[in-house]
Each structure stands twice: as structure tokens, then as C-alpha cells.
VODODREN-765695 format. One record per residue: residue in one letter; x, y, z of N, C-alpha, C in turn. Coordinates in steps of 0.05 Angstrom, whole numbers, plus 5000, padded with zeros to 4 digits. Example, Ala and Ser with C-alpha at 12.3 -4.5 7.8 and 13.67 -1.06 7.14 Angstrom:
<pts>
A526448865156524649105156526449345156;S525749555142527349795143525850015157;
</pts>
This chain:
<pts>
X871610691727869110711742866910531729;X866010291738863210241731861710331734;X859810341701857310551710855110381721;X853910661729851410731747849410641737;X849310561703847010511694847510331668;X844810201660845810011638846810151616;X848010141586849110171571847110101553;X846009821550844109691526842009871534;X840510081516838010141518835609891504;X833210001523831009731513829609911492;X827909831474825409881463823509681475;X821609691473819009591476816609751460;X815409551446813009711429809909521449;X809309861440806109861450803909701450;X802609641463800209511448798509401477;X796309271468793709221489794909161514;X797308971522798608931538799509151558;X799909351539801209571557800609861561;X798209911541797610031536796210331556;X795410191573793810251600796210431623;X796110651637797510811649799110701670;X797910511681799410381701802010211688;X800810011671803309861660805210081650;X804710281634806410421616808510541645;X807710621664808510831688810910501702;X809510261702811709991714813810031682;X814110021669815910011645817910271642;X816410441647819010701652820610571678;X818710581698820410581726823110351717;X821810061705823509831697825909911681;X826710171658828410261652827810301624;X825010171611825810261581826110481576;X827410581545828010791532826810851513;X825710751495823310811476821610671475;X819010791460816910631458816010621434;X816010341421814810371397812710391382;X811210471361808210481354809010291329;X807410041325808009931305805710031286;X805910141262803310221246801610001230;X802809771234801509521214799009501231;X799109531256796109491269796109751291;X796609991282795210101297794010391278;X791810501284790210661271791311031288;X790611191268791911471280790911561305;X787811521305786911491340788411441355;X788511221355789911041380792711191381;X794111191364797111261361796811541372;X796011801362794912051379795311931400;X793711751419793611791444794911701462;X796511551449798411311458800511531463;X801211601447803911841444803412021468;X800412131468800812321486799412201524;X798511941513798511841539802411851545;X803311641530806511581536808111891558;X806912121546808212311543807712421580;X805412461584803612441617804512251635;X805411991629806211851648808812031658;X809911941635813412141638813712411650;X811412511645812112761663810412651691;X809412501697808812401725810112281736;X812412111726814911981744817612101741;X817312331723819612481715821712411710;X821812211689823112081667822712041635;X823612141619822712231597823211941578;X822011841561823111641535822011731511;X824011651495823611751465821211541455;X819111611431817611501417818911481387;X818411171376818911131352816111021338;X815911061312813711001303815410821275;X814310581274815610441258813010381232;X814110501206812510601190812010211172;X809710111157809109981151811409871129;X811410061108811810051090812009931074;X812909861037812309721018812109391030;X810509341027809508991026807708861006;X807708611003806608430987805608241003;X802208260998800208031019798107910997;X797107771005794407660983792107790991;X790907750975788108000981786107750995;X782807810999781707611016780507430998;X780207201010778506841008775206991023;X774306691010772606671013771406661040;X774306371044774906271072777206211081;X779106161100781506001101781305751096;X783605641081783705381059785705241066;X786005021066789004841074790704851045;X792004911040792804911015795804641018;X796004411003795804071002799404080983;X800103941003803303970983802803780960;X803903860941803603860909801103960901;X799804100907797304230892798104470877;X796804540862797404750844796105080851;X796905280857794405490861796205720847;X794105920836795306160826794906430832;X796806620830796606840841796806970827;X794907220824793107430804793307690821;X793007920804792108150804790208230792;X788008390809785908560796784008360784;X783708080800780807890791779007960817;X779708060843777508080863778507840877;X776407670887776707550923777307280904;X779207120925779806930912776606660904;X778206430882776306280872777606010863;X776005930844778405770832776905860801;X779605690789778505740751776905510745;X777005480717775605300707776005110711;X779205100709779804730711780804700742;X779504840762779004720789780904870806;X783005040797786005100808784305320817;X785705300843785905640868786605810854;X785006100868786606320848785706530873;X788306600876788806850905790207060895;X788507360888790107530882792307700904;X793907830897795707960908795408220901;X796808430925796408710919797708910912;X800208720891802408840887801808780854;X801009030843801608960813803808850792;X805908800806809108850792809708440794;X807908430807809208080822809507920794;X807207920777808607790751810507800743;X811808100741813508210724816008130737;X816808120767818708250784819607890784;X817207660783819307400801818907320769;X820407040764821306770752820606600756;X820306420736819906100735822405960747;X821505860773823905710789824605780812;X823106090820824506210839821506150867;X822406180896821306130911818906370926;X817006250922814706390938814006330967;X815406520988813406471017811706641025;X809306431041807306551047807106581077;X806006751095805406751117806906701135;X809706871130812206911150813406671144;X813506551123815006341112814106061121;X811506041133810305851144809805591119;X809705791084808805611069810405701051;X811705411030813305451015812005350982;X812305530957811505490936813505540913;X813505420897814705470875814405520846;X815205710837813405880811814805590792;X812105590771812605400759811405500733;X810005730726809005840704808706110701;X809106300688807506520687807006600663;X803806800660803806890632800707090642;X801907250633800307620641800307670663;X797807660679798507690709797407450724;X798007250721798707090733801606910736;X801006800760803606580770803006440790;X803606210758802005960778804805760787;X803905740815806105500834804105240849;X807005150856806004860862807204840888;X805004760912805404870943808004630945;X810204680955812404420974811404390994;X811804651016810004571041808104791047;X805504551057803004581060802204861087;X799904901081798805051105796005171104;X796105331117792505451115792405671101;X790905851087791506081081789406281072;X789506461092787906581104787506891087;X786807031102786607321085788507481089;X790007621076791307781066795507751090;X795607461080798307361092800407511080;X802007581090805207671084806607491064;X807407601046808607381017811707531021;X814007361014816407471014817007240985;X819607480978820207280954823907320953;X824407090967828007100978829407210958;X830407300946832407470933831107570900;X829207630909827407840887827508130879;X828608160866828908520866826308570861;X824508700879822008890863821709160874;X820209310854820009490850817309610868;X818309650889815609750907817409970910;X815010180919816110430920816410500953;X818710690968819410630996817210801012;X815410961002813910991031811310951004;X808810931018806110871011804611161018;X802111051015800511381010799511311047;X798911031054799210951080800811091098;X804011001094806211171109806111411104;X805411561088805411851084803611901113;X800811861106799011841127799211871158;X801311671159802411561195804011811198;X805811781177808111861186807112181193;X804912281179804212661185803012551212;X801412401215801512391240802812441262;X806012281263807912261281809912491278;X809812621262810412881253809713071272;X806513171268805213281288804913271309;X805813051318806012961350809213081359;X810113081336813413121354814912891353;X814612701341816012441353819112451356;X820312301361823612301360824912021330;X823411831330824211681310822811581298;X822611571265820911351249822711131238;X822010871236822610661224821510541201;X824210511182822010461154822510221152;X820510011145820009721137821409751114;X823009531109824009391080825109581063;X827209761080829509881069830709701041;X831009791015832309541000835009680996;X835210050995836810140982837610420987;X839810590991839810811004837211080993;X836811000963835511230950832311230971;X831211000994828710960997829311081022;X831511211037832011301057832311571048;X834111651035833611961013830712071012;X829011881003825811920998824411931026;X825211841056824111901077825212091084;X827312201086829212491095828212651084;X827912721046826912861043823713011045;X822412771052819412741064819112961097;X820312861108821113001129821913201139;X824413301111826013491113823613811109;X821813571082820213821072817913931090;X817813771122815513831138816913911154;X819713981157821314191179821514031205;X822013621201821213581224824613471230;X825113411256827413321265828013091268;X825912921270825812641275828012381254;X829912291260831212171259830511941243;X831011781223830811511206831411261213;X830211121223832010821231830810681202;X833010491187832510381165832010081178;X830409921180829709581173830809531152;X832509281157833509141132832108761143;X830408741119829108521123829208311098;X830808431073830408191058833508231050;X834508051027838007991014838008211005;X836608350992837208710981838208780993;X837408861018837509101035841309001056;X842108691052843608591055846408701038;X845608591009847008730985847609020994;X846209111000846809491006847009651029;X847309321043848309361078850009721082;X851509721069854209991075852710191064;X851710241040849510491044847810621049;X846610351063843710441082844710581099;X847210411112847210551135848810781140;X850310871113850911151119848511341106;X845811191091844111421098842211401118;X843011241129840311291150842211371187;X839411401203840611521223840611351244;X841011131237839710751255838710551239;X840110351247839310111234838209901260;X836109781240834209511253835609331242;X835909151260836608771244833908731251;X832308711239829708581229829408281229;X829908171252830207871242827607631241;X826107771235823007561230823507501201;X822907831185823007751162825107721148;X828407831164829507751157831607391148;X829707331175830706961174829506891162;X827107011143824706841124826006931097;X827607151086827607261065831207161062;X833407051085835806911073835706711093;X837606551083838506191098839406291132;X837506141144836806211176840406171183;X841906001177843905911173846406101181;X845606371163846806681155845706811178;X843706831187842407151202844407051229;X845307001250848607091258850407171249;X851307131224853107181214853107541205;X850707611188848107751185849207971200;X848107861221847108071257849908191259;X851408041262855008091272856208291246;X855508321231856708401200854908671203;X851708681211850208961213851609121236;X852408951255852509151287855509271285;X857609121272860109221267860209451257;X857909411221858809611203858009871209;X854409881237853810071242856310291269;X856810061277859110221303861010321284;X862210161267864710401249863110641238;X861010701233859810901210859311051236;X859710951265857811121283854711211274;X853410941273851110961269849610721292;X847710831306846510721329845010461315;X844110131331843409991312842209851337;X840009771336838509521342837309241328;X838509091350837408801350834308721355;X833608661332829908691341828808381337;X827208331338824908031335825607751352;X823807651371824207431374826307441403;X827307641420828307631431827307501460;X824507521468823807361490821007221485;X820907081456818006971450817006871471;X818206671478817306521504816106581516;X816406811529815706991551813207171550;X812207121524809707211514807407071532;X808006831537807106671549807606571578;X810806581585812006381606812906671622;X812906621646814206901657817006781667;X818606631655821406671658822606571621;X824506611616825706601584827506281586;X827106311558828605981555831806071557;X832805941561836305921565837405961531;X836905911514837706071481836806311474;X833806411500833306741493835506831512;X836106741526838006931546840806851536;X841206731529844106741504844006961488;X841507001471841107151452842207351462;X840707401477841707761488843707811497;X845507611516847707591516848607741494;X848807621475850207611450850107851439;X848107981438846808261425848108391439;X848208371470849808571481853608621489;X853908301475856108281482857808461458;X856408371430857008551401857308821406;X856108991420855909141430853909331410;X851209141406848809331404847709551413;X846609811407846109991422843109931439;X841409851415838509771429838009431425;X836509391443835609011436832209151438;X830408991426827309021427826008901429;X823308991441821308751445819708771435;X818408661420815308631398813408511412;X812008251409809408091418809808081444;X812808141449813508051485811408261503;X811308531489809608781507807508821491;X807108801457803708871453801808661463;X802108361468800508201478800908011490;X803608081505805007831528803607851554;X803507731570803007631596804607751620;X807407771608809407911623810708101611;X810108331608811208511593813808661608;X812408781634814708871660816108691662;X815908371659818008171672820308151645;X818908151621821308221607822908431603;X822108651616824308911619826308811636;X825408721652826908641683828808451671;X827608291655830008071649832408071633;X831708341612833508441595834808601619;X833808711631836208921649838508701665;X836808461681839308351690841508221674;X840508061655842408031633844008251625;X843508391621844608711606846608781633;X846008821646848308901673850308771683;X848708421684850708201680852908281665;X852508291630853808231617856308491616;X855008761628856008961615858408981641;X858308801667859108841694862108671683;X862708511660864508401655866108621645;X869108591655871908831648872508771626;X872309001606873308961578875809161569;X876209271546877809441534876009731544;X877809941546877010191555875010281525;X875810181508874210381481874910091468;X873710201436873409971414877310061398;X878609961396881010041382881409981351;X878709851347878709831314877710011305;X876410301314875110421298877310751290;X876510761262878710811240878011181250;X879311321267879111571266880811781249;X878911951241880012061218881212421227;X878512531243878712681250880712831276;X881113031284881813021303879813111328;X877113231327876313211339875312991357;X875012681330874712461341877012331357;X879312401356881212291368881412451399;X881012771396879912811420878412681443;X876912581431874512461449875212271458;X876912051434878211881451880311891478;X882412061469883112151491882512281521;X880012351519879012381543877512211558;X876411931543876011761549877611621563;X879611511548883711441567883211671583;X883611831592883711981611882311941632;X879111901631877511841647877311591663;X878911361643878511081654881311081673;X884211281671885511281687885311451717;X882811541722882311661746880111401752;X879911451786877611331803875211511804;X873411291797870811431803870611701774;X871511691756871211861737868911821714;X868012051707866411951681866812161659;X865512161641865812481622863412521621;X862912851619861013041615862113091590;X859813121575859813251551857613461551;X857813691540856413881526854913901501;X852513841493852413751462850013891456;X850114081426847414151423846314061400;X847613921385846313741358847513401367;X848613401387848513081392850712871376;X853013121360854812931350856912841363;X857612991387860612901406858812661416;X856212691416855612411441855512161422;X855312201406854812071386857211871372;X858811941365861911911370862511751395;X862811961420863111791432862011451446;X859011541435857811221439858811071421;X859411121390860910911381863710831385;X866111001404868410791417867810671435;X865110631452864110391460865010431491;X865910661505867510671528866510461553;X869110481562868010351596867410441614;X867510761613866911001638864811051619;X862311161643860611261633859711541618;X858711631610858411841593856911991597;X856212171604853112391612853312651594;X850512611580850812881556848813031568;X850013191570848213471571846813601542;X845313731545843413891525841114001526;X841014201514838814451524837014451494;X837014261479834914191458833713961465;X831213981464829313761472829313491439;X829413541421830613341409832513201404;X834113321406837813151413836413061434;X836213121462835612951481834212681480;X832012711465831212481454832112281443;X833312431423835912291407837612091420;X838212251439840812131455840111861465;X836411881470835911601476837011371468;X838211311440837711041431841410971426;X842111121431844911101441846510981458;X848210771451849110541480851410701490;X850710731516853310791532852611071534;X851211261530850711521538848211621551;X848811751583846111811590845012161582;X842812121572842412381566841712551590;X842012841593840812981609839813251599;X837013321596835813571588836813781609;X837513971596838614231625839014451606;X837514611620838614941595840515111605;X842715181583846215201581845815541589;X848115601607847315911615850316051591;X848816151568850416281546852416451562;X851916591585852916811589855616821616;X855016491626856816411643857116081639;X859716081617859315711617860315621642;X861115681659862215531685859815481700;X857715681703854915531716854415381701;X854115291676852615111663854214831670;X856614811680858814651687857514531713;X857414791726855814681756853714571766;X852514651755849914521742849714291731;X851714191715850513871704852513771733;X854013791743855613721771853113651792;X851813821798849013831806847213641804;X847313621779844813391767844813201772;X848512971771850512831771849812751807;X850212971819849812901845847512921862;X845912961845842912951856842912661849;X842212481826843312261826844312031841;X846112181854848912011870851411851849;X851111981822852111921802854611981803;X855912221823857712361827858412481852;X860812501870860912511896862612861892;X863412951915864013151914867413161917;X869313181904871313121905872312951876;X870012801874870412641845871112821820;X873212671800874312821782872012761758;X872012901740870412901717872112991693;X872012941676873612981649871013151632;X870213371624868613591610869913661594;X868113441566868113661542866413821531;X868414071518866114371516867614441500;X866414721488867914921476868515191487;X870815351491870615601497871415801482;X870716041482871216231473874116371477;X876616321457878916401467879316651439;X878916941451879117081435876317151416;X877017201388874417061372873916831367;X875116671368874516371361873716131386;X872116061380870915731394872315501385;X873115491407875115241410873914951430;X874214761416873614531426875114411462;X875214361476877214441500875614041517;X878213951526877813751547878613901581;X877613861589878513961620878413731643;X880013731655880113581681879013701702;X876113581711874613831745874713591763;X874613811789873613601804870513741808;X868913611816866513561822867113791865;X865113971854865814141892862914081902;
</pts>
């Protein structure tokens, strides 16, 4: 059975573009699934209201999407100039802590502090300094206390408080800020469904957001950013501690050889589908279109590509906080996405290593489902791990999860290949609760009457709960 609906879920993050009830109300209808709050520029006001504007539309078109709040976290910027400065290939300028607004010294040399105390300590003589999303390239050529002085390769302007990356630098920033603390009680209080932490380097900085979380009783789920070679190096333990992975590829193509980030991308989206861990493709996906209301022919490869790997989410950044066409790039990822997903593949993924037998279950009912017409599986789920599973064998029949917790539901958002459905489970007769998602299915037109369904559940045989596949038809 081809499904009824796309598989690639979108993100789109928030901003002036979209901000406003009407656009937000064209962007559900268009199909996204979450919405992002980026915290680098947005203040707890706004974010309060954004959330609970987001939340009003959804119950006005009666379609629900999950909110992520993607937390700032540890960075390294220069503090402010006087003015913006052209800074002259081969010139010399130095970078300080704790002198105040930049100047120059005595003997004429620039001097731009930074707001990372550790930067002396953390880089080397030899090693590379970029400034301003890698726009400007420098190279340490001295250091001694807190300074480090370089000599610009390539030139640029440099303004107040630019993004500095330092390509394969171990430092010692600590994984959330007194900042992200901040946001994050924010998005806490709101309820949200996911936070995202900037510049994951190592599993212990995901430990340190779980237990943050854990200790505020909240549910909300971890997506780790991996943006520099660290977080590369420790690819396989991020992502069995975290609950989603970002390919971060802005700062990731600034922080390794642009050369690698395919290679990169293909190596994150694999390792997250074996761990069954949900993963998005993020940055740069329809720049163009910030501006142009149709995409260049290499953005629409891109996504191709994202979706062909079989990414769970692709996202949009500058495309919706200050594009021109924000609705036209939903639209454009959906036809690509349907395009691509309308091509006949393998029923499931057959590389992935099952251990369990519950997981082998699942697979089997999947083969089951793809050998009937018109079939799909229902699942039953109240913590969201059968769906979960099953989005990572990647099926070709579609999937519909039921659940009577309003966070798994959410959850279920960012998951490729599974549609969620909120519905509360009747404890006392599971066969209505059966009929009922049948119901739902065919309110829809998702499901005809006669159509077989493959339902997995558990029943009660004796004292024990037992895991159970069933063959229904749909009455």
C-alpha cells in the first residue's frame, strides 16, 4: 500500500516571517510537523507567546505540531568594536580576555576581546582561527597570557560580537550556560515536546541536559547538534545518549573540510537509524528561496538526497524566520518528499541488526502488511517505543500510532514513516479501543471498510500481558 501521507517530516523555525496567525495557520495546513524556537535571537516574551500562539492555531485547524526549542548553547564570539573594521590579509590583530571593547596596543595592532576565558589556554601556535561563520580565516602565530595574536589569510569586516570556531580544538566550555538554563525553564513551563542543544562535543553534555530536565519532572526529549570534529569523534555516543540527532551543517561545514560533510551526513543518518534514533538534516536546505520563490536545482537534489538516506526530519532556518516564501518552501519540500518517497523500494531496511524478539516481531508484521492490498499497521503505544522501532525498519506500508499520552504523541512527531494519532484507550474493553482507531483511519479515508490491518497490542492472557500481532479487517 502506498501511503496516504509523506514519511519525511518538515521542521520549520519561527520567526518575523511567520510569526503572525495567518502564516503559522498556511504552514500547518502545508504539512509541517514542528516548529522551531531558535534561542540565539529570540527573548522569553516572544517565545511564551509564540508557543502558545503556535498552540491556538492548532486547535483552530485541528492539527496538532510538536514545538522544539533549540537551546543556544556553549559558544565563542568576540565581544564589541568600536566600529566594524576591514581587517587586511597579512595584518596582524589580537585576541584578549577581560581588556573591555576592542582597540589597538601600543605598537598599532588590533586588539578584539573574546568571551571565552579558556581560548588562550584551549588553541596553539599554528592552529586555525575562523571568524564569522568562517567568512575569515586567521592563524595563531603567538600566544602568551591571555592573549593570541594571528595574522588574518583571508580578509573581511568585523563587526560585533561574530561567531569564532576553531576546527579541531578541544575546549572546555561547559554544555548548557546560565542562558540555556534560563530558556530552557522557560520551555519547560510551557510543556514543550523537544529541546536542542548547540555544540554537542560529547555524551557526558547530553547526561548534563537529561539530568537538568529529569530534575524538573519534564518529558521533553533531547535532540543533540553536532557542529564541530568533536562531536564527529563521538558520533556513536551522542547518539545513544541523546533522543535525536541534528546534522548541523552551517557550522558544521565551517568547523571540518566541506569536502567530508556528505560523507559526514551519510555516516550520521545510518548510525542514527541502527541505534533507532530519529535524526535530522538541518541548514542551507532552500537558501535560495529566502529570496527566489522557486529553489535552485542542487537545493532540490539536496533533499532528494536527505530523503532518499532515509532521514526522519529535513529543516528550514532563514527559509521561514525571514524568507519571502516561507509556505512556498513547505510546498516544495512536500513535492520533492512524495516524489521521492512514491519510488518502490525494499519493504523495510534489512541491515538493521535485531536483537530482540520483540523487534523482530514488528518486523514481521510489517512483511505481513506489505503482503496484503491496501494494508497498513496500527500500533498501540503508550511510551512510543514499538513506534519507534518501527520507524527505524524504515517500512513501505504505512504506520499509524495510536496513544492516549499527549507527549508520546508529540513525540511521535519527528519520526519518519509514523503517523501519530491522539485517542484515549478504553482499559476496560480493548476491542473498542481497536474500533476506534478503525474509525479515525476512516474518517480520514485512510482506510476502507473491508481493508485488512495488521494491530499491534498487548492482551491479557491469564495473568500476564502479552505482546500479540493480529490480522483485522477494518468493518
Amino acid at each position: 500500500m502506498k501511503n496516504p501521507y509523506r514519511k519525511t517530516k518538515i521542521i520549520f523555525t519561527v520567526g518575523p516571517a511567520t510569526q503572525d496567525e495567518d502564516t503559522l495557520e498556511r504552514l500547518i495546513h502545508a504539512g509541517v510537523d514542528i516548529c522551531r524556537i531558535n534561542m540565539a535571537h529570540a527573548d522569553h516574551a516572544w517565545s511564551r507567546e509564540i508557543i502558545r500562539r503556535v498552540r491556538k492555531v492548532c486547535d483552530r485547524v485541528g492539527r496538532q505540531i510538536a514545538i522544539m526549542m533549540d537551546v543556544k548553547g556553549p559558544e565563542i564570539r568576540t565581544a564589541d568594536v568600536p566600529e566594524t573594521f576591514e581587517l587586511e590579509k597579512g595584518e596582524t590583530i589580537d585576541f584578549t580576555y577581560g581588556e573591555g571593547i576592542g582597540s589597538r596596543s601600543e605598537d598599532g595592532i588590533r586588539r578584539v576581546d573574546v568571551n571565552y576565558p579558556g581560548f588562550a589556554q584551549d588553541i596553539k601556535v599554528g592552529e586555525t582561527v575562523l571568524v564569522d561563520s568562517g567568512l575569515m580565516r586567521l592563524l595563531v602565530v603567538d600566544i602568551e597570557d591571555q592573549r593570541v595574536r594571528c595574522e588574518v589569510i583571508i580578509p573581511g569586516p568585523l563587526g560585533n560580537r561574530r561567531h569564532i570556531n576553531l576546527p579541531g580544538v578541544r575546549v572546555n566550555l561547559p554544555a548548557m550556560t546560565k542562558k540555556d538554563q534560563g530558556d530552557v525553564d522557560v520551555g519547560i513551563e510551557e510543556g514543550i515536546e523537544f529541546f536542542a542543544l548547540s555544540f554537542v562535543r560529547e555524551p557526558g553534555d547530553l547526561d548534563i541536559f537529561h539530568r537538568y530536565l529529569s530534575d524538573r519532572d519534564s518529558p521533553a526529549q533531547v535532540i543533540a547538534k553536532i557542529e564541530d570534529q568533536q562531536a564527529i569523534r563521538n558520533l556513536d555516543g551522542i547518539i545513544k545518549a541523546s533522543d535525536g540527532l541534528m546534522i548541523a551543517r552551517g557550522d558544521l561545514g565551517i568547523e571540518c573540510p566541506f569536502e567530508d560533510l556528505p560523507l559526514i551526513q551519510s555516516r550520521a543518518i545510518d548510525a542514527s537509524i541502527q541505534n533507532t534514533t530519529p535524526v535530522i538534516v538541518a541548514t542551507h536546505m532552500l537558501e535560495s528561496m529566502i529570496d527566489s520563490p522557486i529553489p535552485t536545482r542542487a537545493e532540490v537534489t539536496d533533499i532528494a538526497n536527505a530523503i532518499r538516506e532515509e532521514a526522519d526530519c529535513v529543516m528550514l532556518s532563514g527559509e521561514t524566520t525571514v524568507g519571502k516564501y516561507p509556505v512556498e518552501c513547505v510546498e516544495t519540500i512536500n513535492r520533492i518528499a512524495k516524489r521521492m518517497e512514491s519510488e518502490d523500494g525494499p519493504v523495510l531496511r534489512e541491515d538493521l541488526v535485531l536483537k530482540l524478539p520483540k523487534s523482530k516481531m514488528l518486523r514481521s508484521a510489517v512483511y505481513l502488511a506489505s503482503e496484503l492490498e491496501d494494508a497498513g499497521v496500527v500500533v498501540f503505544t503508550r511510551r512510543g517505543l514499538l513506534a519507534q522501532k518501527l520507524s527505524s525498519l524504515r517500512p513501505s506500508v504505512p504506520v499509524y500510532a495510536f496513544t492516549d499520552n499527549h507527549d508520546v504523541f508529540g513525540q511521535l512527531l519527528i519520526m519518519r514513516g509514523i503517523e501519530p494519532f491522539f485517542m484515549e484507550f478504553d482499559n476496560n474493553d480493548p476491542e473498542r479501543t481497536i474500533q476506534n482507531a478503525f474509525k479515525a483511519l476512516e474518517a480520514r479515508n485512510w482506510a476502507k471498510k473491508g481493508a485488512s490491518m495488521v494491530v499491534i497490542t498487548n492482551v491479557l492472557a491469564g495473568k500476564k500481558i502479552i505482546d500479540t500481532i493480529q490480522l483485522r479487517e477494518v468493518e
